[in-house]
GUGU-417375 format. One record per residue: x, y, z of N, C-alpha, C in turn; residue in three letters. Coordinates in steps of 0.2 Angstrom, whole numbers, padded with zeros to 4 digits, always signed. Example, Ala and Ser with C-alpha at 12.3 -4.5 7.8 and 13.67 -1.06 7.14 Angstrom:
+0066-0028+0039+0062-0022+0039+0066-0016+0039ala/+0064-0011+0035+0068-0005+0036+0064+0000+0039ser/
//
This chain:
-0149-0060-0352-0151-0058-0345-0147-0062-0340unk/-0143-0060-0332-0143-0063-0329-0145-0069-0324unk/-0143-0075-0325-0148-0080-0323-0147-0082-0318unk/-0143-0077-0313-0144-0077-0306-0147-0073-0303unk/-0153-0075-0299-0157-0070-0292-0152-0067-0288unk/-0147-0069-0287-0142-0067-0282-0141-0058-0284unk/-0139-0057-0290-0135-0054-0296-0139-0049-0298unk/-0140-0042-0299-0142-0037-0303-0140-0037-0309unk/-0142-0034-0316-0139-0032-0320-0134-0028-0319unk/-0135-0020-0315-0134-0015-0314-0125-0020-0308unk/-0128-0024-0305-0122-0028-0300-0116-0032-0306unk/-0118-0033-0309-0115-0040-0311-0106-0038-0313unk/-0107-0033-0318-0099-0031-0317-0095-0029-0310unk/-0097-0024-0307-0095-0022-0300-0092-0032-0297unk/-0098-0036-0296-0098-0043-0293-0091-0048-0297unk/-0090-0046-0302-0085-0048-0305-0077-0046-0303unk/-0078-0039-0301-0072-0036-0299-0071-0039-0294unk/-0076-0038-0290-0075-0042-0283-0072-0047-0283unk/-0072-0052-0286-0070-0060-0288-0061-0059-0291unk/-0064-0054-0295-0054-0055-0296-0048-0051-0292unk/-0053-0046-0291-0049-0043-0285-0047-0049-0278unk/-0042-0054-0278-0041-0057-0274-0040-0063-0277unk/-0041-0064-0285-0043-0072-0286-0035-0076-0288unk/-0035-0084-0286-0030-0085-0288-0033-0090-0294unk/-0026-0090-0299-0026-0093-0304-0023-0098-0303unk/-0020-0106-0304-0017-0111-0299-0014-0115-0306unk/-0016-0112-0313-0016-0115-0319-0012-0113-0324unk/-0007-0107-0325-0008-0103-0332-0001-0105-0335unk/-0003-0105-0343+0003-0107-0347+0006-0100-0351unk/+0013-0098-0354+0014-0094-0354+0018-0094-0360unk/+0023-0090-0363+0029-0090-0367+0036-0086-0363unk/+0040-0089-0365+0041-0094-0372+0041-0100-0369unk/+0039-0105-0374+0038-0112-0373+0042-0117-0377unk/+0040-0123-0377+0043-0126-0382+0039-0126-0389unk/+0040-0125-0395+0037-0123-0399+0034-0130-0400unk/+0026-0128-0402+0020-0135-0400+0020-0137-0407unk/+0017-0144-0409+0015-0147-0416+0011-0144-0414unk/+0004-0143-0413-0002-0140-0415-0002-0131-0414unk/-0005-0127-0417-0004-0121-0419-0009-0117-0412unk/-0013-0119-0412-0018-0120-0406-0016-0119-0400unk/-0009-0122-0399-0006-0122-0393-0002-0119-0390unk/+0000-0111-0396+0006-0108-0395+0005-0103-0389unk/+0009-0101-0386+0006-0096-0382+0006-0089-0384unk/+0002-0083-0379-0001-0079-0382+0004-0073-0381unk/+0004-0073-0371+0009-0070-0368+0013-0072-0367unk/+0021-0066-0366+0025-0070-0363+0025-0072-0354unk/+0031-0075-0353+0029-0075-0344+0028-0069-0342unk/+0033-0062-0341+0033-0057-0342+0025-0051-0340unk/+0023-0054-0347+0018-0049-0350+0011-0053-0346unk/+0013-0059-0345+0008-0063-0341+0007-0062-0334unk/+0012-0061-0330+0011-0059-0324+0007-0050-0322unk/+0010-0047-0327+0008-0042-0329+0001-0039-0328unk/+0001-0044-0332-0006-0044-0336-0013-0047-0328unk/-0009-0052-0323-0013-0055-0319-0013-0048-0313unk/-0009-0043-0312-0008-0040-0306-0012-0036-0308unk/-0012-0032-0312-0017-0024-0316-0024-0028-0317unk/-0026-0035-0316-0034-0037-0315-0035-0039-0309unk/-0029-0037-0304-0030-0036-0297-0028-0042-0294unk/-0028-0049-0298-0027-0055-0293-0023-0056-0288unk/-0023-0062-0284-0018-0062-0279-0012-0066-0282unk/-0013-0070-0286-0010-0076-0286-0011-0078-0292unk/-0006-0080-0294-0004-0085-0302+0002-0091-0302unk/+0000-0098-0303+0004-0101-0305+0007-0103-0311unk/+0013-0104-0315+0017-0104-0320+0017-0110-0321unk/+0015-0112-0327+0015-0121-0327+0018-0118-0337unk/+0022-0126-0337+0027-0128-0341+0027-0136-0341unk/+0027-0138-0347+0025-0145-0348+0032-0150-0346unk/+0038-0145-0347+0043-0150-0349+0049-0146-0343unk/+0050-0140-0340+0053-0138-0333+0050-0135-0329unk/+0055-0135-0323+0051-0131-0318+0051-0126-0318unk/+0047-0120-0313+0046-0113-0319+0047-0110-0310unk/+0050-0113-0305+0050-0109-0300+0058-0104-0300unk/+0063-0104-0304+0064-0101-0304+0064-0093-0308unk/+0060-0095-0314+0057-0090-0317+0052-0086-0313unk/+0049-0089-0308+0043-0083-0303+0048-0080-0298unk/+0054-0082-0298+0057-0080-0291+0059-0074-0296unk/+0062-0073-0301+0065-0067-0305+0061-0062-0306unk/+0053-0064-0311+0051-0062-0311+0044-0057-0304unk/+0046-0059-0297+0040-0060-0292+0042-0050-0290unk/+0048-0048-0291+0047-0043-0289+0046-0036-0293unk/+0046-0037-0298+0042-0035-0304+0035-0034-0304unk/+0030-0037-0297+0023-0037-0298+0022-0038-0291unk/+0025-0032-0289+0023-0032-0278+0014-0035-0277unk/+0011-0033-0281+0004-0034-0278+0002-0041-0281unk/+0006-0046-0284+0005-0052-0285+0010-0058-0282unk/+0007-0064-0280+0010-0069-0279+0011-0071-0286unk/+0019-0075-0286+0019-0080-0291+0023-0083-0291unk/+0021-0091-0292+0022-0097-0290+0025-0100-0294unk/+0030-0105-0294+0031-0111-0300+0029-0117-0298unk/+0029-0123-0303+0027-0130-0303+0033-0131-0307unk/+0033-0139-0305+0037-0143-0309+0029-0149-0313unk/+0033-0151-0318+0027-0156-0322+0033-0163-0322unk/+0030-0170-0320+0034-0176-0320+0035-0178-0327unk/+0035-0173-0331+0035-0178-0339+0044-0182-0343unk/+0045-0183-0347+0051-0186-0350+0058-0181-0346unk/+0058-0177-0347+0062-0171-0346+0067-0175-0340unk/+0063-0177-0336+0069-0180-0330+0072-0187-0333unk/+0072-0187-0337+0076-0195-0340+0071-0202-0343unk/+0072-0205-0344+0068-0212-0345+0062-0213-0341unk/+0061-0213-0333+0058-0215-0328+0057-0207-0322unk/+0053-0210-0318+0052-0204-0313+0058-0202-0312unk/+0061-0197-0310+0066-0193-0305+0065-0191-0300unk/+0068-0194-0293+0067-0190-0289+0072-0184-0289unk/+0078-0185-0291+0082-0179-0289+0080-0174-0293unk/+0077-0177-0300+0073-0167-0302+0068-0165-0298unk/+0065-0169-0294+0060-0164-0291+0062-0163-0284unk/+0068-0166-0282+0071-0163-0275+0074-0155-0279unk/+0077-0154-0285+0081-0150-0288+0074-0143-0288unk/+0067-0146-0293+0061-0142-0292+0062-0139-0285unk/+0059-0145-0282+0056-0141-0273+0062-0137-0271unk/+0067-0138-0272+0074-0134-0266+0073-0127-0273unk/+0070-0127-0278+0071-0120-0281+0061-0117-0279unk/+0061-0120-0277+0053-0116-0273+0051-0120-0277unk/+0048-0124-0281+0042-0126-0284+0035-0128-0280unk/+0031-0125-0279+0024-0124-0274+0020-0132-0276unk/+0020-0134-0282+0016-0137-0285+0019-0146-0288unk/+0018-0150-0287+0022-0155-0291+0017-0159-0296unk/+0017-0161-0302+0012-0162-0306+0012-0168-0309unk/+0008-0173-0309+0010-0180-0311+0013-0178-0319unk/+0013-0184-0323+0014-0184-0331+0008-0180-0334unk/+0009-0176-0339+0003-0173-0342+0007-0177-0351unk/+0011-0173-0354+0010-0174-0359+0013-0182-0362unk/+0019-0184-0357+0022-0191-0356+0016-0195-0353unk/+0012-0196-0348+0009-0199-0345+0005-0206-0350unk/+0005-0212-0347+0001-0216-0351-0004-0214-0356unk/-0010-0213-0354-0013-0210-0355-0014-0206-0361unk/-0009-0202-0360-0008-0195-0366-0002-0199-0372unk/+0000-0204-0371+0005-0206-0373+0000-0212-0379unk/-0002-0216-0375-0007-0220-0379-0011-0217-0382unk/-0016-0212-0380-0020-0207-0386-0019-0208-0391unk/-0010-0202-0393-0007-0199-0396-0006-0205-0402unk/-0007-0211-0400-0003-0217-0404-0011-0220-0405unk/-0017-0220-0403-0020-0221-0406-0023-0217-0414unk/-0021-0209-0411-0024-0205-0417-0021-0205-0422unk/-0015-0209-0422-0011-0209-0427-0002-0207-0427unk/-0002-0203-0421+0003-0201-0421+0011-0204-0422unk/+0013-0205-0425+0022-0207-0427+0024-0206-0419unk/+0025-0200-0416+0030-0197-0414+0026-0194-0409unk/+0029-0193-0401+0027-0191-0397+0031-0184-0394unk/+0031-0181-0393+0036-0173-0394+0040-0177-0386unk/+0046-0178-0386+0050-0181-0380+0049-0187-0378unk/+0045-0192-0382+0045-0196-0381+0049-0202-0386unk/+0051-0205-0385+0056-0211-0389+0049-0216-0393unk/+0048-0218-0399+0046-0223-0399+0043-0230-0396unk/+0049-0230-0392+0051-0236-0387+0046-0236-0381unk/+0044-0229-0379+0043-0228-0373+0035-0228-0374unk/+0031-0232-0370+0025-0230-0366+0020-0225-0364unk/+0025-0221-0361+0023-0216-0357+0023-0217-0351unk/+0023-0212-0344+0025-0214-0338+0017-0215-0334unk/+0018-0220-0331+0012-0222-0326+0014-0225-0316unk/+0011-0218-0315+0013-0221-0307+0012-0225-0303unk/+0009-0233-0306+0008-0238-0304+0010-0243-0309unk/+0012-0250-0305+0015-0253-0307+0007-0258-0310unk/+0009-0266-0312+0008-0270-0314+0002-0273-0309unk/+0004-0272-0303+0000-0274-0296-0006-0268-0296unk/-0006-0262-0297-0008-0257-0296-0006-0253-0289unk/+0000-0255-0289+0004-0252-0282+0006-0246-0285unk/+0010-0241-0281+0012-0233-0286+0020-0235-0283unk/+0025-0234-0291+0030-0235-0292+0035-0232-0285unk/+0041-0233-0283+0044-0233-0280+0046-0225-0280unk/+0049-0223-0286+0051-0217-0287+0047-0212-0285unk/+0040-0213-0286+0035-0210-0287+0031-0209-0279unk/+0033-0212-0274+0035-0213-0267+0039-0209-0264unk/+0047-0209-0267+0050-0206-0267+0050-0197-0267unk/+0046-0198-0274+0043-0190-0275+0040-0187-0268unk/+0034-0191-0268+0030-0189-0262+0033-0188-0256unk/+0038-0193-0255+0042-0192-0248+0045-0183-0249unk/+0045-0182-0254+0051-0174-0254+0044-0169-0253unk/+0039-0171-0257+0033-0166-0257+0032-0164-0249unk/+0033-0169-0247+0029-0170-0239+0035-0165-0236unk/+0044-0166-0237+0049-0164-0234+0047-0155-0235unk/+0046-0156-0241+0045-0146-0244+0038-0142-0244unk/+0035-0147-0241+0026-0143-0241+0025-0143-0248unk/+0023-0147-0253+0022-0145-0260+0013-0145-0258unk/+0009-0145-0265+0003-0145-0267+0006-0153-0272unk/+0002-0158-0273+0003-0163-0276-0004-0162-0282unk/-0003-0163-0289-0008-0162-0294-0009-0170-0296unk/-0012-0171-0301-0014-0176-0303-0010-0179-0310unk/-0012-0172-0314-0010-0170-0321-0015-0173-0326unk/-0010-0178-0329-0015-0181-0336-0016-0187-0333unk/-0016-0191-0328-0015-0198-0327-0021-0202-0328unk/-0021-0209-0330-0027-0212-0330-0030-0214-0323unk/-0036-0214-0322-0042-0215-0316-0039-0220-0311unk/-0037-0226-0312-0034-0229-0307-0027-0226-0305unk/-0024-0224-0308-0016-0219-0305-0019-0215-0301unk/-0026-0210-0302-0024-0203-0297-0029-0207-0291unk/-0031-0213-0291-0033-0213-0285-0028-0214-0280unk/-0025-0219-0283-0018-0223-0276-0014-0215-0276unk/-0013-0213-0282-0009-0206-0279-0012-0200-0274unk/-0019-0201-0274-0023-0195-0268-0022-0198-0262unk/-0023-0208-0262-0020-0213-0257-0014-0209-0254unk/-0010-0210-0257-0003-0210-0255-0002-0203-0253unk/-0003-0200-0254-0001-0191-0253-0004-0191-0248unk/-0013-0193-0248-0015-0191-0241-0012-0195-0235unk/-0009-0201-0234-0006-0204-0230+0000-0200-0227unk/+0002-0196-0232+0008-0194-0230+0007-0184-0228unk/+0001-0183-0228-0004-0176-0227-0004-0170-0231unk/-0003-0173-0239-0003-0170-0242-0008-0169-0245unk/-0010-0162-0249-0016-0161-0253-0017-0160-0259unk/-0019-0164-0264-0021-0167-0270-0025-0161-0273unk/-0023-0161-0279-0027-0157-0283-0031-0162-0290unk/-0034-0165-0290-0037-0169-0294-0038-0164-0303unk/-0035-0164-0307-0032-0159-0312-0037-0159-0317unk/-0040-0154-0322-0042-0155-0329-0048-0158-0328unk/-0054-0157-0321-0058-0161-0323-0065-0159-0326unk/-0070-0163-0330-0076-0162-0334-0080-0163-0329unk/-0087-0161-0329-0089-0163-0326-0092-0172-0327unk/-0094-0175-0324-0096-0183-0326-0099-0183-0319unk/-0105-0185-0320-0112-0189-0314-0109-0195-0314unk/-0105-0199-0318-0104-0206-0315-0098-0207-0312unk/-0093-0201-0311-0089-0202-0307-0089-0199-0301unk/-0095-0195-0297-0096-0193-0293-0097-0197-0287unk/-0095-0202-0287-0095-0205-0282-0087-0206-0280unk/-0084-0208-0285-0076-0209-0284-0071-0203-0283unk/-0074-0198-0286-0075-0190-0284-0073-0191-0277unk/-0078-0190-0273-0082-0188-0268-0076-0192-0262unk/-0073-0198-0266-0068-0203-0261-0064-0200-0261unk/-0058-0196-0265-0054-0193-0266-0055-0187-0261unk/-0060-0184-0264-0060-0180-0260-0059-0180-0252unk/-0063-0184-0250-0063-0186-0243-0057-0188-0240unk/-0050-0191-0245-0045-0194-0243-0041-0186-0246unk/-0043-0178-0245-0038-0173-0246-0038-0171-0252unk/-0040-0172-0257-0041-0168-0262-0045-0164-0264unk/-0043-0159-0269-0049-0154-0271-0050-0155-0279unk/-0054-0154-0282-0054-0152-0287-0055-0146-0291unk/-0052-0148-0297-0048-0141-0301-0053-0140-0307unk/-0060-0134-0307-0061-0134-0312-0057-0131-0319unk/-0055-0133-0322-0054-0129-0327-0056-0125-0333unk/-0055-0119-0334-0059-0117-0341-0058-0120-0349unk/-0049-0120-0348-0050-0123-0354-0049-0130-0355unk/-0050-0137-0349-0053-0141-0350-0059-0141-0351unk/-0064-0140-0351-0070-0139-0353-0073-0137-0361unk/-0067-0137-0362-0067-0136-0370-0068-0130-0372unk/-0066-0124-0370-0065-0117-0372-0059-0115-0378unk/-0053-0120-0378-0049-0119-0384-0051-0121-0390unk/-0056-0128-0390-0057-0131-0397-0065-0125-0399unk/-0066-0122-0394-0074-0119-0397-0078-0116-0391unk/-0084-0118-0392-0089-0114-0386-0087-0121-0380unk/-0087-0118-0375-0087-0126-0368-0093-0130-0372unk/-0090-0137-0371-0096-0141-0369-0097-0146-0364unk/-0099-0139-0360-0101-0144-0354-0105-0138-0351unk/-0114-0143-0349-0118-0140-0346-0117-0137-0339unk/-0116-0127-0340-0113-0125-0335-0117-0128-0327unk/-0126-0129-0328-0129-0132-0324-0127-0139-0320unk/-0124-0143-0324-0120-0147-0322-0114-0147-0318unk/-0112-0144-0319-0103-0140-0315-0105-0138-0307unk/-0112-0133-0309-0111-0130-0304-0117-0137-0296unk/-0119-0140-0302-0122-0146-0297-0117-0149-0293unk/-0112-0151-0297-0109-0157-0295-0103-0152-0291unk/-0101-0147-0291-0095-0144-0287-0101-0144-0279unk/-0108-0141-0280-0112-0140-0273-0111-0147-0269unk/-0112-0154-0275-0114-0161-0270-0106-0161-0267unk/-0100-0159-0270-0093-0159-0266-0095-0154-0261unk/-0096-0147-0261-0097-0145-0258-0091-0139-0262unk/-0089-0133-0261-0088-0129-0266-0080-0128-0260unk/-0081-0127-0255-0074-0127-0252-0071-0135-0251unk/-0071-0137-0258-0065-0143-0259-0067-0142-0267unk/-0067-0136-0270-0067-0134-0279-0062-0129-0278unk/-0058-0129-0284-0057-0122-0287-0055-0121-0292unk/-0055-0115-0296-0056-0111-0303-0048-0112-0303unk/-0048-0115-0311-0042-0112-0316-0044-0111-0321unk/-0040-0108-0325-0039-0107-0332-0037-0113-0338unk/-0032-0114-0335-0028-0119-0339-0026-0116-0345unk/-0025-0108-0344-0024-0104-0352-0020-0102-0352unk/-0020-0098-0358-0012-0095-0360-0012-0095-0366unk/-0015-0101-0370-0015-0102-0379-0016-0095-0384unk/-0012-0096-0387-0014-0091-0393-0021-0088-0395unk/-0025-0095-0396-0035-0094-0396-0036-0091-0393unk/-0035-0090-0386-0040-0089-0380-0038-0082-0380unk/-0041-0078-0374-0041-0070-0372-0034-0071-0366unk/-0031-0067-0363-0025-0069-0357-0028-0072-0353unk/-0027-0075-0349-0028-0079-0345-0033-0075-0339unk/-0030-0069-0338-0036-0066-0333-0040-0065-0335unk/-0042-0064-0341-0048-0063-0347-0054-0068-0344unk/-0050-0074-0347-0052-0080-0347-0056-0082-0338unk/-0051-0084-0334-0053-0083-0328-0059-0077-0325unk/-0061-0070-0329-0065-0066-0327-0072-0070-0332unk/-0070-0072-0338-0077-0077-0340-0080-0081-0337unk/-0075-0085-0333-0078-0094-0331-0082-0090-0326unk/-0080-0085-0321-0083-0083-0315-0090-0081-0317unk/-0089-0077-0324-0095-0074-0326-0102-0078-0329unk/-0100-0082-0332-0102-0089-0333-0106-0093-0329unk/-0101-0094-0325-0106-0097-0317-0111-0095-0314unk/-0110-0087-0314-0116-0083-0310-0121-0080-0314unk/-0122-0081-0320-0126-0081-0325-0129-0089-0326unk/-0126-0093-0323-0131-0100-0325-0132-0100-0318unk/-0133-0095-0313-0136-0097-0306-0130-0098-0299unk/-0125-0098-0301-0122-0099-0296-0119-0094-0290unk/-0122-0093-0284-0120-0088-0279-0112-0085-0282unk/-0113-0076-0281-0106-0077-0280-0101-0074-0275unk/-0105-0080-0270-0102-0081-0262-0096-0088-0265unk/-0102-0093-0268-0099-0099-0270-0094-0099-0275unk/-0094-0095-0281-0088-0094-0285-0081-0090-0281unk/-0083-0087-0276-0076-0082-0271-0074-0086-0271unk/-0077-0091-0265-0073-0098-0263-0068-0101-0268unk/-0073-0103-0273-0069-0107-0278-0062-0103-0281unk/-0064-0098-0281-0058-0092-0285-0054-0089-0281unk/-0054-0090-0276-0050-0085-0271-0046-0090-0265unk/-0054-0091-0259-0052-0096-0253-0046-0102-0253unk/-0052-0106-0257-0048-0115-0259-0041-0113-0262unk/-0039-0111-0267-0032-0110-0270-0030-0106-0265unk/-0030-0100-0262-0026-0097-0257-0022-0102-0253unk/-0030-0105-0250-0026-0110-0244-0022-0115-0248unk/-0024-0117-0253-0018-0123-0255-0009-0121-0256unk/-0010-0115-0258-0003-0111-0258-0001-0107-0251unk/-0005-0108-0247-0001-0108-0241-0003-0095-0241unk/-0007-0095-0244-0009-0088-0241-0015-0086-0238unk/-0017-0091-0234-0023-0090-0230-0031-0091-0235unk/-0034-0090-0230-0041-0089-0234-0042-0083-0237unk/-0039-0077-0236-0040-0070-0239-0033-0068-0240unk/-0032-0069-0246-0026-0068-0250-0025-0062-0249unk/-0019-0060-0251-0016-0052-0250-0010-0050-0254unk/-0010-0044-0257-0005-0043-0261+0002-0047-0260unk/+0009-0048-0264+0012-0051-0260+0017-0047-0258unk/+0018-0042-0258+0021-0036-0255+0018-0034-0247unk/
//
């Protein structure tokens, strides 16, 4: 049964259309890729079949994410193949630009349109250190030697390069992300971009009651946050995490500082608009308006990509 008052049984598909007819995706992975140590990770669609596949479920918008380049000139090639869709590239700050941050590759990203700039995800401290707790010999792009990248130094100050970045994001209008970075990095980086009037996408996050409070600063210094489907655990199995939850903690933000991704594309999973037509469905069957999922689906990511509050074809 539908576990929204809002919602009819007879409504609930129709109320879905509604949602994707307009929605953006700000998340999706694609092929070809670099080919992944785990089997789990390979992707499903190609770029190609992926876009494709997002305009015929009517959205407005899809961003292209790539762990290791930047994917803006692939949407520039690919963008007029899909008049009724925007399609965006990001760049990701992982190993790819050398030893340490680069600024010139993300001057190189931005001047090829890249919409999005993304801290470290699979190099980043963090993921770097895991990897070597679990066991791992070998980090895919990463030397032995190497750490992982962290945007703060020793003092907890954010590295100079990494300044540097932001100086360019602020020159080209980007979207600044978070990525995989550990908890004290994405604050000073929401710091630092909002000083310079840019707006943070706080990346991959779970819901947690105990950091809704530090949440909540972030946010107030210009970031939003990204729910995503397959951080919540959609690739290892069923989600775990109580959708009652989610949808609490997105209202104490307030839902115009949330938005819906995917974070999909994996071989496991259904295409990526598949996936994004569930998480919507999901929400509004554990109760949530779907006034308040539009928002999250459509409004917040339009505005951050710079197409208004009511997205529109991109032809």
């Amino acid at each position: 049964m539908v576990g929204s008052a809002a919602v009819t049984m007879d409504e609930f598909s129709p109320t879905l259309d509604l949602i994707m007819h307009g929605a953006v995706d700000m998340h999706v992975h694609f092929g070809p890729d670099v080919r992944p140590e785990n089997l789990a990770l390979a992707r499903r669609l190609d770029a190609l079949e992926t876009v494709h596949d997002a305009e015929k479920a009517g959205m407005a918008a899809i961003v292209l994410k790539a762990h290791y380049w930047p994917t803006a000139g692939l949407a520039r090639v690919l963008q007029p193949l899909v008049p009724n869709l925007h399609v965006f590239g990001m760049t990701v700050l992982n190993y790819q630009e050398g030893d340490v941050l680069n600024p010139f590759h993300a001057e190189v990203a931005a001047r090829l349109g890249c919409r999005i700039v993304m801290g470290p995800t699979t190099h980043s401290r963090s993921d770097v250190e895991a990897a070597r707790r679990a066991g791992a010999a070998t980090v895919f792009g990463a030397r032995s030697d190497q750490e992982g990248i962290s945007l703060i130094d020793e003092r907890g100050k954010m590295v100079r390069p990494m300044q540097e970045i932001l100086d360019l994001a602020q020159q080209f209008n980007q979207v600044v992300a978070t990525g995989h970075v550990r908890r004290p990095e994405d604050r000073v980086l929401v710091e630092e971009a909002n000083r310079r009037g840019l707006r943070t996408i706080l990346s991959h996050l779970h819901p947690d009651r105990a950091l809704v409070d530090e949440r909540k600063w972030m946010l107030d210094h210009g970031a939003v946050v990204e729910w995503g489907w397959n951080a919540i655990g959609t690739l290892w199995g069923e989600p775990d995490v109580d959708f009652r939850e989610l949808i609490d903690e997105a209202r104490s933000f307030g839902v115009d500082r949330c938005c819906m991704t995917t974070d999909s594309g994996q071989i496991l999973l259904p295409p990526p608009s598949e996936s994004f037509r569930e998480f919507a469905g999901r929400l509004i069957v554990m109760g949530m308006d779907p006034a308040e999922v539009r928002t999250m689906a459509q409004q917040v990511p339009a505005e951050l990509l710079g197409l208004g509050p009511e997205p529109t074809a991109a032809n």
